[in-house]
C-alpha positions as CSV (number, residue, x, y, z in Angstrom):
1,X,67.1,31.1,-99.4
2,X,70.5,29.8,-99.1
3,X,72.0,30.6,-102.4
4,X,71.3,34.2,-101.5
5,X,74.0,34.3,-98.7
6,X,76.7,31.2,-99.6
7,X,78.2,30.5,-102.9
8,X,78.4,26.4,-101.7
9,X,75.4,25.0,-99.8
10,X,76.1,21.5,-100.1
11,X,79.6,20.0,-98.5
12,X,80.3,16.6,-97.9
13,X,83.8,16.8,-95.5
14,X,85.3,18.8,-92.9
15,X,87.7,19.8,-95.5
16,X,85.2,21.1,-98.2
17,X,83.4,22.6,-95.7
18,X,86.6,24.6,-94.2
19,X,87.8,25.2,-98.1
20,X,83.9,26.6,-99.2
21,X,81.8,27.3,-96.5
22,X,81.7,31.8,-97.6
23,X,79.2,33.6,-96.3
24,X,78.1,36.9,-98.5
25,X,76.6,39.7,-96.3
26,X,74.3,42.2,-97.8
27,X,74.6,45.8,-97.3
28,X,72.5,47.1,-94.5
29,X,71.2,42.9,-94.1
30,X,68.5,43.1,-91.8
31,X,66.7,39.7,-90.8
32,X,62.9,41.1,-91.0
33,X,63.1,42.2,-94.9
34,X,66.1,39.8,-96.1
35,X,64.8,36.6,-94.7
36,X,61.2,36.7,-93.1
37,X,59.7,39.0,-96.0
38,X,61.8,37.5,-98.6
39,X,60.0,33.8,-97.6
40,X,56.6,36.0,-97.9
41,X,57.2,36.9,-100.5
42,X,58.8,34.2,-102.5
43,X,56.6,31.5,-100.9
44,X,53.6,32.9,-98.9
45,X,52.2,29.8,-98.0
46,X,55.3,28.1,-96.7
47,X,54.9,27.0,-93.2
48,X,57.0,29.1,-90.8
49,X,56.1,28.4,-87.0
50,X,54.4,26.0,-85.4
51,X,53.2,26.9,-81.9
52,X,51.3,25.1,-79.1
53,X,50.8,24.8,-75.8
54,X,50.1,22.8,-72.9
55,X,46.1,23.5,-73.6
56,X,45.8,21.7,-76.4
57,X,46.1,24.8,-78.7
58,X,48.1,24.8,-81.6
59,X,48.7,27.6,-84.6
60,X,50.3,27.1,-87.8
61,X,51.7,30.1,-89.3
62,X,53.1,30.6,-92.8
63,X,55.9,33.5,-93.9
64,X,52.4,35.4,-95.3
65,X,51.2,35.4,-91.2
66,X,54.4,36.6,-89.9
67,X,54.9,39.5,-92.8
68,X,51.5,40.5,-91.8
69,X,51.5,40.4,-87.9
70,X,55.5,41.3,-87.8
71,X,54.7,44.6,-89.9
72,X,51.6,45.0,-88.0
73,X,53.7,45.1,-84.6
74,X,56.2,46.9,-86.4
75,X,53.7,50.2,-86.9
76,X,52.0,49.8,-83.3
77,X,55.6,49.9,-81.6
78,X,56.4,53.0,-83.7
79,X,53.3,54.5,-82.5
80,X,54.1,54.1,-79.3
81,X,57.2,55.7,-80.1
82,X,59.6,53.0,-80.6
83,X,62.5,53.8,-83.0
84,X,65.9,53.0,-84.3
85,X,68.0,52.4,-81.5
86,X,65.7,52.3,-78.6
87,X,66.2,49.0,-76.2
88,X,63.1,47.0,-75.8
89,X,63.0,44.1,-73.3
90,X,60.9,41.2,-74.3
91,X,59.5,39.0,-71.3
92,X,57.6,36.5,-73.3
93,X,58.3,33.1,-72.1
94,X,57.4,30.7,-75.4
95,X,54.8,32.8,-76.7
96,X,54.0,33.4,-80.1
97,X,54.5,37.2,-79.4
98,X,57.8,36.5,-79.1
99,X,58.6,36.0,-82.9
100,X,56.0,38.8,-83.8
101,X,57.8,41.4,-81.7
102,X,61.7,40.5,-82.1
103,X,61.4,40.5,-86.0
104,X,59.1,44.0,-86.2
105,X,62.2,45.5,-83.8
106,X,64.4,44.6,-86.1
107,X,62.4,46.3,-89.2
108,X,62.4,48.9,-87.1
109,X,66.1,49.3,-86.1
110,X,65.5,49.1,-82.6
111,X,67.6,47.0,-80.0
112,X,66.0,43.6,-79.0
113,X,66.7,42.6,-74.9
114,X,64.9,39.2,-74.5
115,X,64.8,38.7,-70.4
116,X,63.6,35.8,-68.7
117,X,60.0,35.5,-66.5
118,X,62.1,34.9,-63.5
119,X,63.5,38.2,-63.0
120,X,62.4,39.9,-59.7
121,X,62.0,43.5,-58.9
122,X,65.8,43.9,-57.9
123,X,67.0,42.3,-61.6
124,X,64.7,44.1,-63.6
125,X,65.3,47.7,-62.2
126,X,69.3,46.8,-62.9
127,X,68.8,46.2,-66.2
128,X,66.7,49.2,-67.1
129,X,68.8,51.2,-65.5
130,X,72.1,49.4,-66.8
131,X,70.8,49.7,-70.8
132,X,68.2,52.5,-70.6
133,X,65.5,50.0,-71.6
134,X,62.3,52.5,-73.7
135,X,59.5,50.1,-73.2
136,X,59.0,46.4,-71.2
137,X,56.6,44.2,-73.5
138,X,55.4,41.1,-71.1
139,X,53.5,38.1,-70.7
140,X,50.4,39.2,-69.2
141,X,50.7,37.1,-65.5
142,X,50.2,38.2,-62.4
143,X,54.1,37.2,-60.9
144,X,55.5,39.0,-64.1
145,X,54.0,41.8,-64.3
146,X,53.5,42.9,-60.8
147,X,57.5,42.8,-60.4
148,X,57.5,45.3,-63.5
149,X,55.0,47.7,-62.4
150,X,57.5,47.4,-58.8
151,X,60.5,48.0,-60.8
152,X,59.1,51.2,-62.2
153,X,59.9,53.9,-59.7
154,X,63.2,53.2,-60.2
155,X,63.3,52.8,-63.9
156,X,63.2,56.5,-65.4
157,X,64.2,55.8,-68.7
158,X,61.3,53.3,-69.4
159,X,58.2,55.1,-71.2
160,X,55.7,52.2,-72.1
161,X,54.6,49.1,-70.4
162,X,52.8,46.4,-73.1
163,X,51.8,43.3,-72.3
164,X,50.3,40.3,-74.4
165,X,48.0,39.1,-72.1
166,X,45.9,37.5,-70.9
167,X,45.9,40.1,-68.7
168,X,46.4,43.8,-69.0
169,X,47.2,45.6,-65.6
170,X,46.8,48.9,-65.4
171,X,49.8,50.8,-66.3
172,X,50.3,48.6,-69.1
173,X,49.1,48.5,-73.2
174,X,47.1,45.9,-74.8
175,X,49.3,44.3,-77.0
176,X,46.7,43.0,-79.3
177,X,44.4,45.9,-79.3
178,X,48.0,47.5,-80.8
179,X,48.6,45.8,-83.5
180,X,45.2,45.5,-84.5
181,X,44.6,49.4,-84.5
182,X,47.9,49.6,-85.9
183,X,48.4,51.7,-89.8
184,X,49.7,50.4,-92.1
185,X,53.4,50.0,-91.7
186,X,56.1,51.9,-94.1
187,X,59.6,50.5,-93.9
188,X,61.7,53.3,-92.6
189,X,63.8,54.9,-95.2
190,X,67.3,53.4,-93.6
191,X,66.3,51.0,-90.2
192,X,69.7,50.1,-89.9
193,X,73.7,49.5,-90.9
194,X,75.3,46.1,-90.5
195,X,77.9,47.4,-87.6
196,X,74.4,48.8,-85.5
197,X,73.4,47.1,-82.3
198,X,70.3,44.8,-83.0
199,X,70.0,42.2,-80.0
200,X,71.2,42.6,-76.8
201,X,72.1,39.6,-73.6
202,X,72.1,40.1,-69.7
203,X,74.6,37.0,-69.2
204,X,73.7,35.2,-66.5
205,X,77.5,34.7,-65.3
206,X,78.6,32.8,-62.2
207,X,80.6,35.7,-61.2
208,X,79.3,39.3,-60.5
209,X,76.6,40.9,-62.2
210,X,75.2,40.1,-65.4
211,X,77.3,41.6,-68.6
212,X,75.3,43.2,-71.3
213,X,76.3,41.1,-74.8
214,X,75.8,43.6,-77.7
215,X,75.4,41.8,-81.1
216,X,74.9,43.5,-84.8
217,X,72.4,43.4,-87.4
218,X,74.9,40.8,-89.4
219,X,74.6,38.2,-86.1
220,X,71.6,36.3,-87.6
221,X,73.6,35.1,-90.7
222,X,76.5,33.7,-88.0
223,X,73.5,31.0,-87.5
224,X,73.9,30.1,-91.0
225,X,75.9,27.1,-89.6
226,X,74.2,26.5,-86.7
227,X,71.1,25.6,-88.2
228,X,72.0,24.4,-91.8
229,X,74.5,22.7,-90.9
230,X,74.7,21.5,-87.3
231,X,71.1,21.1,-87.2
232,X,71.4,19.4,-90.4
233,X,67.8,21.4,-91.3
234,X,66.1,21.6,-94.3
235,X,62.7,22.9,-95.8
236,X,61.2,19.4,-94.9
237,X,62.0,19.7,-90.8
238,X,59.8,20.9,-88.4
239,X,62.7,21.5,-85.7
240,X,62.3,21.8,-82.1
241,X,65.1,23.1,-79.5
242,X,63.9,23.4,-76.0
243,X,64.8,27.0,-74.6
244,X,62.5,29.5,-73.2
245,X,63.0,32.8,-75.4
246,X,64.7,34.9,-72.5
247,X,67.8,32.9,-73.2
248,X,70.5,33.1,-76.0
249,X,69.7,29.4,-77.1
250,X,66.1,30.3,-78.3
251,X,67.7,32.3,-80.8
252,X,70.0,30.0,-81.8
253,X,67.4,27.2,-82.2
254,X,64.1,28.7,-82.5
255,X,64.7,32.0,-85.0
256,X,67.8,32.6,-87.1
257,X,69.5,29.6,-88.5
258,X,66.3,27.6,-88.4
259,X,64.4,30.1,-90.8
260,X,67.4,30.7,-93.3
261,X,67.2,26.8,-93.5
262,X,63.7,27.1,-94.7
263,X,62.6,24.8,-91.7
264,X,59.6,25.1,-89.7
265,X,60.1,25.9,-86.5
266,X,58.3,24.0,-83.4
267,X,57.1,26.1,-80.0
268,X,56.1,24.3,-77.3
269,X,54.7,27.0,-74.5
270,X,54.6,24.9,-71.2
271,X,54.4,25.9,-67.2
272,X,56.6,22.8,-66.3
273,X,58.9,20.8,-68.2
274,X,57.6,17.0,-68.3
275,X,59.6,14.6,-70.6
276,X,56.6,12.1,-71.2
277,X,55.0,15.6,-72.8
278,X,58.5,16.7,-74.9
279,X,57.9,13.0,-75.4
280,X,54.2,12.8,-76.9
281,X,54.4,16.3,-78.8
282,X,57.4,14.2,-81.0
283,X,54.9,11.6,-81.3
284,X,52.0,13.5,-82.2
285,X,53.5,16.4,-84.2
286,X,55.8,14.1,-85.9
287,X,58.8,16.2,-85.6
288,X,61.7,15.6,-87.3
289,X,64.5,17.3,-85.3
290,X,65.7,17.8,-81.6
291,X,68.2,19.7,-79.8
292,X,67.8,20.0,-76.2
293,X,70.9,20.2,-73.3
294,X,72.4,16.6,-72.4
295,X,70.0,16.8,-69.1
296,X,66.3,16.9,-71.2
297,X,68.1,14.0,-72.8
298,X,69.0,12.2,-69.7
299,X,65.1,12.8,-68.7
300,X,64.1,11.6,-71.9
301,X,65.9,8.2,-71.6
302,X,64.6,7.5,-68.1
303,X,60.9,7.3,-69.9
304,X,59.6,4.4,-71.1
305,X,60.1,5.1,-75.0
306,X,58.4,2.1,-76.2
307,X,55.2,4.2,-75.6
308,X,55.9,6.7,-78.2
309,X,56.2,6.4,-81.9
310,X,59.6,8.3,-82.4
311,X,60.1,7.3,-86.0
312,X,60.2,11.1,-87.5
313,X,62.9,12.3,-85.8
314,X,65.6,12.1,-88.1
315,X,68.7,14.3,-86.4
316,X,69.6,15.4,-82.6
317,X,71.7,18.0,-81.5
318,X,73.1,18.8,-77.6
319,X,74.5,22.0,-76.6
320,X,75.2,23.9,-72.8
321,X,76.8,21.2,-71.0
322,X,79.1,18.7,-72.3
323,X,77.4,15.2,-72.4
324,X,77.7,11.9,-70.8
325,X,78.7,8.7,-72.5
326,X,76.5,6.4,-70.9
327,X,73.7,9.3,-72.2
328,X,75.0,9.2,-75.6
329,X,75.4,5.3,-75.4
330,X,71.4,4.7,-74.3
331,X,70.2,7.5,-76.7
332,X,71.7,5.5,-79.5
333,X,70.5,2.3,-78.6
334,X,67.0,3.1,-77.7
335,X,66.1,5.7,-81.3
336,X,69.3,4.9,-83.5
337,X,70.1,8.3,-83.0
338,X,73.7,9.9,-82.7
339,X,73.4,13.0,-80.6
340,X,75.4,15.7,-82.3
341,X,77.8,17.6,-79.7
342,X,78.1,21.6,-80.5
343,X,79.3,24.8,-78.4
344,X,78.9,28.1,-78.3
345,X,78.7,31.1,-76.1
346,X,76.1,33.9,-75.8
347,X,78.7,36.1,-77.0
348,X,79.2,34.0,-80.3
349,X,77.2,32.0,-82.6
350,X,78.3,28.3,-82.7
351,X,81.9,27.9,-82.7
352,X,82.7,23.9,-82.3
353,X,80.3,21.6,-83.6
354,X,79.6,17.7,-84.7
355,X,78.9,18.3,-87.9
356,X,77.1,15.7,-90.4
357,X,79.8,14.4,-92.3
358,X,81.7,13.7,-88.9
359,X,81.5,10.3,-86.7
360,X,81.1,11.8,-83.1
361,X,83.0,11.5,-80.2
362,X,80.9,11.3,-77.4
363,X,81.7,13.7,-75.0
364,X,83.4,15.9,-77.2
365,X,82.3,19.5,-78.5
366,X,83.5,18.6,-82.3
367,X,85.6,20.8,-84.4
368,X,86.0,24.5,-85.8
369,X,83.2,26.2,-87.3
370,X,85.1,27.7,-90.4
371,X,83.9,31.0,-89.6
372,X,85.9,31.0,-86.7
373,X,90.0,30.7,-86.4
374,X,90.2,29.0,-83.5
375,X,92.8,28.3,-81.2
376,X,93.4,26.9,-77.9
377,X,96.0,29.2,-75.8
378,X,98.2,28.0,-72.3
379,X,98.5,30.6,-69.5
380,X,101.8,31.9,-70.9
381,X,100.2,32.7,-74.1
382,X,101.9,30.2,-76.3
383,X,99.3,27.5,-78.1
384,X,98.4,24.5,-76.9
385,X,100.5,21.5,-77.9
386,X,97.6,18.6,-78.8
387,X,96.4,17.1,-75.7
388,X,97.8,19.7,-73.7
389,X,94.5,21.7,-71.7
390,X,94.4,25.5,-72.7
391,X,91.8,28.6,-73.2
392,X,89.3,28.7,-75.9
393,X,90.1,31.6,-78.3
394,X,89.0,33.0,-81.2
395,X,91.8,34.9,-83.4
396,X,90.2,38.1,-84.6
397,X,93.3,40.1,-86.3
398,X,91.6,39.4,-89.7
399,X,88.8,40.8,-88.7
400,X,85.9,40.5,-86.8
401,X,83.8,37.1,-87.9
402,X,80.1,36.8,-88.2
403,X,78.4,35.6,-85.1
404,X,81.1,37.1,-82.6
405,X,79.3,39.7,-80.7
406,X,80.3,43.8,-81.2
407,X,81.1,44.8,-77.5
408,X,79.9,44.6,-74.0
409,X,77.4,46.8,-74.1
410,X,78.9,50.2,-72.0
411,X,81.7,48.8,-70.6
412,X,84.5,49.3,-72.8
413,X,87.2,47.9,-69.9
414,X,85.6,44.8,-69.8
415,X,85.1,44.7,-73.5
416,X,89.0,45.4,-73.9
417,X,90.1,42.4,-71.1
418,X,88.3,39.7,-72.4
419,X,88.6,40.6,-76.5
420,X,92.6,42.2,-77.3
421,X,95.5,42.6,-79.4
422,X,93.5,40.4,-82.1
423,X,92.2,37.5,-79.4
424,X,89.0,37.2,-78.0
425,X,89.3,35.3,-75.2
426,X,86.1,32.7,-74.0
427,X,87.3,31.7,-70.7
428,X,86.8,28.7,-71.6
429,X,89.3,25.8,-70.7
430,X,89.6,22.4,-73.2
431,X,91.9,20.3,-74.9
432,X,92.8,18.9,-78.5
433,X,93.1,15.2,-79.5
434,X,95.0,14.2,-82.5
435,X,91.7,14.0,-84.8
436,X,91.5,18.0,-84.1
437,X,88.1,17.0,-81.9
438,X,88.1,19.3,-79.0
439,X,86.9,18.5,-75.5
440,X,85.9,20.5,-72.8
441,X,87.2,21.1,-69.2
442,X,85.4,24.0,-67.6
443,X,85.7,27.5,-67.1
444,X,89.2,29.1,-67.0
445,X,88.5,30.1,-63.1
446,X,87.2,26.4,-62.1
447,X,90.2,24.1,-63.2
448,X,91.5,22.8,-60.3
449,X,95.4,22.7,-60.2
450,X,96.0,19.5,-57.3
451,X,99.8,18.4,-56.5
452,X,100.9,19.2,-60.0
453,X,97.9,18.0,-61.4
454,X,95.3,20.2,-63.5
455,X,92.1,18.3,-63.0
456,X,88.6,19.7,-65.0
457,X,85.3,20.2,-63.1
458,X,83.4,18.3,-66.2
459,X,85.6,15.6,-65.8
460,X,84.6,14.5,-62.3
461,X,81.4,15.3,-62.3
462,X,81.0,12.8,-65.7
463,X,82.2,10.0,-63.5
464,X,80.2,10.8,-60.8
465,X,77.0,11.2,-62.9
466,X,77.6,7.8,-63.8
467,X,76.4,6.2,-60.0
468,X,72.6,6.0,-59.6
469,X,72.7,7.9,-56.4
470,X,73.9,11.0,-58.1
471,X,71.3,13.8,-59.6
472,X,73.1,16.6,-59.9
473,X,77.4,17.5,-58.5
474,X,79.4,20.4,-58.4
475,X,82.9,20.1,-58.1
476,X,85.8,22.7,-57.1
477,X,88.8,22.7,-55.8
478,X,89.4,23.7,-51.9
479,X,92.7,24.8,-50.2
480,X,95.0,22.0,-49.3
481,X,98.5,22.1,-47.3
482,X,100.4,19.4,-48.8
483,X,98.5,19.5,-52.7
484,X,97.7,22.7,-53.0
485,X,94.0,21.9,-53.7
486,X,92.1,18.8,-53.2
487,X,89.1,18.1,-55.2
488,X,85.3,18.7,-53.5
489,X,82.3,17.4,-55.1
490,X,79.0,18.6,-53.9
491,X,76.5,16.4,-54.4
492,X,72.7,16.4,-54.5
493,X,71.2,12.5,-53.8
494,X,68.2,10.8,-55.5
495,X,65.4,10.2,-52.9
496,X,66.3,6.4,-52.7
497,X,69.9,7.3,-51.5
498,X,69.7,10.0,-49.5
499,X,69.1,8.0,-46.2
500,X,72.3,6.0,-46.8
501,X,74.2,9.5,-46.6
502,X,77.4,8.6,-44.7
503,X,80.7,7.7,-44.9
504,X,80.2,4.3,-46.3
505,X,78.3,6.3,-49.1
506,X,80.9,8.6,-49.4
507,X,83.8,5.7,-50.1
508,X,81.3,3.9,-52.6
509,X,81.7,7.5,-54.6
510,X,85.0,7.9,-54.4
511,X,85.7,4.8,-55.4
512,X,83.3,4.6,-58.3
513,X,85.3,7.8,-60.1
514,X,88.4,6.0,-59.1
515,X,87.0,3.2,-61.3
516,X,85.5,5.5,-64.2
517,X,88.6,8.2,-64.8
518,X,92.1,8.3,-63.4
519,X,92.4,7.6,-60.0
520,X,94.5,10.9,-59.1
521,X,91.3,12.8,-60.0
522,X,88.8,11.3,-57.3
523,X,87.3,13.9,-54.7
524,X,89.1,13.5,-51.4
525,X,86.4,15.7,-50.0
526,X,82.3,15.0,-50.4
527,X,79.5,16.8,-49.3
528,X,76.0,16.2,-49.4
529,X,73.6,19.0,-49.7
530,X,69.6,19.4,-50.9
531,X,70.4,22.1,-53.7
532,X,73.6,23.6,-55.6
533,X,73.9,27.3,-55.9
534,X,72.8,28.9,-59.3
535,X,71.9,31.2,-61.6
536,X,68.7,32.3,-62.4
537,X,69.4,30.6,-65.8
538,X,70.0,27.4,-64.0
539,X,74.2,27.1,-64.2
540,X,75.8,26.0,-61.4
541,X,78.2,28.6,-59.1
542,X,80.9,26.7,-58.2
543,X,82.1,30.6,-57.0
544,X,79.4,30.3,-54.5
545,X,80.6,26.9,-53.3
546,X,84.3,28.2,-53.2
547,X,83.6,31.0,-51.3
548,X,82.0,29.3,-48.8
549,X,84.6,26.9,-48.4
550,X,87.5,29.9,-48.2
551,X,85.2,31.2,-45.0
């Protein structure tokens, strides 16, 4: 599969992959025919997607399955009068339904908007409204679909209500009856161009209300890197990344990159995230690759590992949060496993990565992705001297690369202030060591600028994470007459320490980042609170926590 879209698939160096790595795009490339049929096709029997649950059921399906059930959706969501164009939101959690109804929109030309099971009546009406969504297809549970059906009255533009089961409300189509009643599908005579809107994001952003993230039909093939090559997957892994399907990651880990690599993909559909289980599906399944955020992997290391025969897995990826030493550190030592650092925005594919041929730096994101010509810009607009802390951008004047997204999605003046005169600009703050590894700081609106000082939100909080009475810390920046801005953390405890809360408590802390990073960075101010602030996608708002320090 991979000689149909590079020239090179096999690089051994940062250099030969910068100097080789060429992606060829088709004309009119669409990812249900030129990837998902072309396996069918080519290899029938190959094994595609491997679901279970957390009820001991398990399905195995092969390219042959997904042709048949994808063209099978394909035909009952043109029935229902789904066609080129048309936004569908997909509320699916981790079921297989997922895969079946994202690749028959695609073979259909219609827009994919994958939304989480957490939206309430309020988001959902907001989005419909805000993308002029056709048709909802949901899980079938009670607290999903009852906000839907809520939602309604104010949702004129949606036409159809489907949902998987295992229930069907009324208002809403049987999924399954669909498809099964469904004639046979005919490929439309042209489903799409390459510049056409295919998928679609709600960004769950820390400020304001959520963005719409518009990608094209090419966008799949931007995950060439992400899974050949980050992932380090081949037809031989069975790959699990642990996202639920209403965020940008699923696609990333569980769809594109994954199936170009020829891998089979792993789905694990659970109520409640429980590392012994992530744990004993490794064990069981024998899989052979894992990418999870730096917290499952913190989880995972608390476990008692000696339990589990972890012997398949072979490669380990971390993404979403820059990652701890001491994690990296006790990961390594416990499986022999280097965890692989890569970043990335819902708005591009993977941009800075660890890739195979590289030693890591723990705590670093890694390097360019050739497809991108990155750069790292200072408020003034002149690049970032090496080891000096400036924004994330990706240089565009050559052309718009694969994996970068096509526009925010009716909003041209927001499009135009974050993406202009040939930048695209991530908001994203970092810095550049002399290897050309990058390392994160935080967002461009949560550096903290503290008596000349400008001190990174990730940076404190790694210190902090370190002491056994922190589980989770925010920290920002609050007004300060003589500095400026002194730095805050806010800090949840672990049961054992929360009845030592106190100003002895509060010294040990500031003492123990004094010890762990530069002493000038320590937070002067500490509070203690039950919960942080944030999104329904789980990201902390340090906004939040500002604004109600600023009164």
């Amino acid at each position: 599969m991979l000689e149909r879209f590079l020239e090179q698939t096999h690089f051994t160096s940062q250099e030969d992959f910068i100097k080789n790595f060429k992606i060829k795009v088709p004309e009119n490339f669409n990812f249900g025919y030129d990837v998902v049929d072309a396996w069918a096709e080519e290899r029938p029997e190959k094994k595609a997607l491997l679901w279970t649950n957390d009820k001991g059921e398990h399905i195995q399906f092969t390219y042959a399955d997904l042709k048949r059930y994808t063209d099978m959706t394909a035909s009952y969501f043109q029935r229902i009068g789904i066609g080129k164009g048309d936004r569908v939101m997909l509320i699916l959690k981790r079921r297989y339904e997922f895969w079946f109804s994202i690749i028959a929109l695609h073979k259909i030309g219609a827009v994919t908007i994958p939304a989480t099971h957490l939206l309430t009546k309020k988001d959902i009406v907001y989005r419909c409204q805000a993308a002029g969504i056709k048709a909802i297809v949901a899980a079938g549970e009670p607290v999903i679909t009852k906000h839907i059906a809520d939602a309604m009255p104010e949702s004129p533009t949606v036409e159809k209500l489907v949902s998987v089961g295992p229930e069907c409300p009324e208002g809403f189509e049987d999924f399954h009856k669909g498809i099964e009643s469904a004639a046979p599908f005919v490929r439309p005579a042209h489903a799409n161009a390459n510049g056409d809107i295919s998928l679609m994001y709600f960004t769950s952003g820390t400020t304001g209300e959520p963005k719409m993230v518009a990608h094209d039909f090419t966008y799949p093939l931007g995950h060439i890197a992400t899974g050949c090559y980050w992932h380090n997957l081949n037809e031989n892994s069975l790959h699990l990344t642990i996202a639920d399907t209403g965020w940008g990651k699923a696609v990333w880990g569980k769809l594109y990159g994954q199936m170009i690599a020829g891998a089979n993909i792993f789905v694990y559909d659970h109520e409640k995230f429980t590392p012994a289980d992530i744990l004993q599906k490794i064990h069981d399944y024998r899989i052979t690759s894992l990418c999870a955020p730096p917290t499952i992997y913190r989880f995972l290391i608390r476990e008692d590992l000696s339990k589990y025969d972890l012997s398949s897995l072979e490669y380990c990826t971390t993404a979403g949060e820059a990652l701890n030493y001491s994690v990296y550190e006790t990961f390594k030592k416990i499986t022999g496993i280097r965890l692989m650092e890569g970043f990335g925005q819902t708005e591009t594919a993977l941009t800075l990565a660890t890739f195979p041929w590289m030693e890591p730096k723990p705590g670093s994101m890694g390097v360019p992705n050739p497809q991108y010509d990155i750069d790292l810009l200072k408020p003034d607009g002149r690049p970032a001297e090496d080891g000096e802390q400036g924004q994330i951008v990706v240089r565009t004047g050559k052309g718009k690369p694969l994996g970068l997204f096509k526009e925010y999605y009716r909003d041209p003046e927001l499009t135009k202030a974050t993406w202009h005169d040939g930048v695209y600009y991530t908001g994203d703050v970092a810095w550049r060591d002399e290897d050309g590894y990058y390392w994160f700081v935080g967002r461009a609106d949560d550096v903290i600028k503290s008596s000349g000082y400008r001190i990174g939100p990730f940076e404190v909080e790694s210190a902090l994470m370190t002491h056994p009475a922190v589980v989770e810390c925010a920290i920002t920046g609050v007004p300060d007459e003589i500095r400026g801005q002194v730095v805050k953390a806010t800090i949840v405890l672990s049961k054992e320490y929360r009845p030592k809360a106190g100003p002895e408590l509060v010294k040990e802390l500031q003492d123990h980042v004094k010890r762990v990073t530069a002493p000038y960075k320590y937070p002067r101010v500490i509070e203690f609170v039950d919960e942080l602030p944030k999104t329904i996608s789980g990201k902390i708002r340090r906004v939040e926590i500002r604004q109600k320090d600023n009164g």
